[in-house]
C-alpha positions in Angstrom: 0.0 0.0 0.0 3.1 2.6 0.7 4.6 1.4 -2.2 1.6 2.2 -4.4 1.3 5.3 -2.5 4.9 6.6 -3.1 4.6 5.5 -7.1 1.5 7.8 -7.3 2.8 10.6 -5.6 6.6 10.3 -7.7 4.2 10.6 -10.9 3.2 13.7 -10.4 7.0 14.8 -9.8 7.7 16.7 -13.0 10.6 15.0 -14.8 13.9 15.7 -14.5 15.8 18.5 -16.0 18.5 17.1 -18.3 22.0 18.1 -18.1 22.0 20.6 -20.7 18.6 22.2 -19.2 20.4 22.4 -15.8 23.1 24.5 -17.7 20.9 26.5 -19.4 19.5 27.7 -16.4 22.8 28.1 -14.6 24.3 30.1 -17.6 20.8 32.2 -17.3 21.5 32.8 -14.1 25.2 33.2 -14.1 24.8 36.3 -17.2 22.1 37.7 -14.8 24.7 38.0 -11.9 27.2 39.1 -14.8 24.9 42.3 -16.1 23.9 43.2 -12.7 27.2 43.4 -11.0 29.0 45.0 -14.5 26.3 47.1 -15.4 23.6 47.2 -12.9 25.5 47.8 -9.2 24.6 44.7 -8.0 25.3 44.9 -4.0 26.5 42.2 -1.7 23.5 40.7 -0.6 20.9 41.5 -3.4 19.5 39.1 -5.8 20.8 39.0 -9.0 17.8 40.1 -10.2 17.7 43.7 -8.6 21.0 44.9 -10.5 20.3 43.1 -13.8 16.7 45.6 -13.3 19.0 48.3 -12.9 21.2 47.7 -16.2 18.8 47.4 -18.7 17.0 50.6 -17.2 14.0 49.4 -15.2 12.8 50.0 -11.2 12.6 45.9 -9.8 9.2 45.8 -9.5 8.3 46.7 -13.1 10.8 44.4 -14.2 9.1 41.5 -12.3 6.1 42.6 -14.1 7.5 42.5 -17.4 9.3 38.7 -17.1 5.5 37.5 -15.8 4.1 39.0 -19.2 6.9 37.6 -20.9 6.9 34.3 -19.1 3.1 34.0 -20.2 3.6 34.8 -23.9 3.4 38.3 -24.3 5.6 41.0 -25.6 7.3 43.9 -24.2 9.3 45.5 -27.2 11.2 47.6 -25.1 12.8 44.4 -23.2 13.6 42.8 -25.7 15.6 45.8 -26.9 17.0 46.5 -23.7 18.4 42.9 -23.0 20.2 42.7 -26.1 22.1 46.1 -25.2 22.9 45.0 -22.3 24.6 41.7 -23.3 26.0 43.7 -25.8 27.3 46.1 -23.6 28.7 43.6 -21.0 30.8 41.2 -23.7 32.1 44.3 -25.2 33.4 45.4 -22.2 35.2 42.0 -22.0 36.5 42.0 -25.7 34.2 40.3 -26.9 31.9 41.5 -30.1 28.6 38.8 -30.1 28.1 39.2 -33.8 32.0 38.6 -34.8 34.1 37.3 -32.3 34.9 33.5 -32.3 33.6 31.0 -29.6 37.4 30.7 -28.0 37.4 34.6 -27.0 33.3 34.5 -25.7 34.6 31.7 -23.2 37.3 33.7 -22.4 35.4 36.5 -21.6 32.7 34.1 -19.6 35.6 33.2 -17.4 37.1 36.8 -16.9 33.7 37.5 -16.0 33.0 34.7 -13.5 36.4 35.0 -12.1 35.9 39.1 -11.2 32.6 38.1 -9.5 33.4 39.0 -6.0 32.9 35.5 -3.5 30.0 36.6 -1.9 28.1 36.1 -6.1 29.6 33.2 -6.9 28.4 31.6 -3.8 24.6 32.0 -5.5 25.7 30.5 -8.5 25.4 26.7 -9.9 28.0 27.2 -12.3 31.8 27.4 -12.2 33.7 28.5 -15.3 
């Protein structure tokens, strides 16, 4: 009866992220961390989230308002903009140009950039370059 119990409940467990979806969402999170602390100010004991608001030009809470409408399906023009500048911006300040530069120099740069994360950042992450 456990047994049958425990199979039931471990159904409705959603599946496993594979290892390339847990990188994914580690690099996601490790470029937020990246354009908030480069770009955005990110302090010491904010989440990552609050700078990378900062660097692309929006107060938190409107951010959070835009990822839910984007998370749903909608469309925010002016985000989408916004994020690619910022990217932009933050590779170029490591060398690196996203249309021209060669994979070699981008995972330089990705390294420069994890290794000038101060400790107290890289603690957060789930990535190590």
């Amino acid at each position: 009866m456990l047994a049958a119990l425990l199979r039931k409940l471990e159904s409705r467990l959603p599946p496993e992220e594979s290892e390339e979806e847990k990188f994914t969402s580690a690099l996601v999170v490790f470029l937020m961390t990246a354009v908030g602390y480069y770009l955005g100010d990110l302090k010491p004991n904010e989440p990552p989230v609050a700078g990378y608001a900062r660097a692309l030009g929006y107060e938190q809470r409107e951010f959070l308002e835009i990822l839910k409408l984007v998370a749903s399906g909608g469309k925010d023009p002016d985000y989408d903009q916004k994020y690619a500048l910022a990217h932009r911006k933050l590779f170029g300040k490591f060398g690196v140009d996203l249309d021209t530069s060669p994979w070699k120099k981008t995972e330089e740069a990705l390294k420069r950039m994890h290794a000038g994360l101060p400790e107290s950042h890289k603690e957060r992450l789930a990535i190590s370059l």
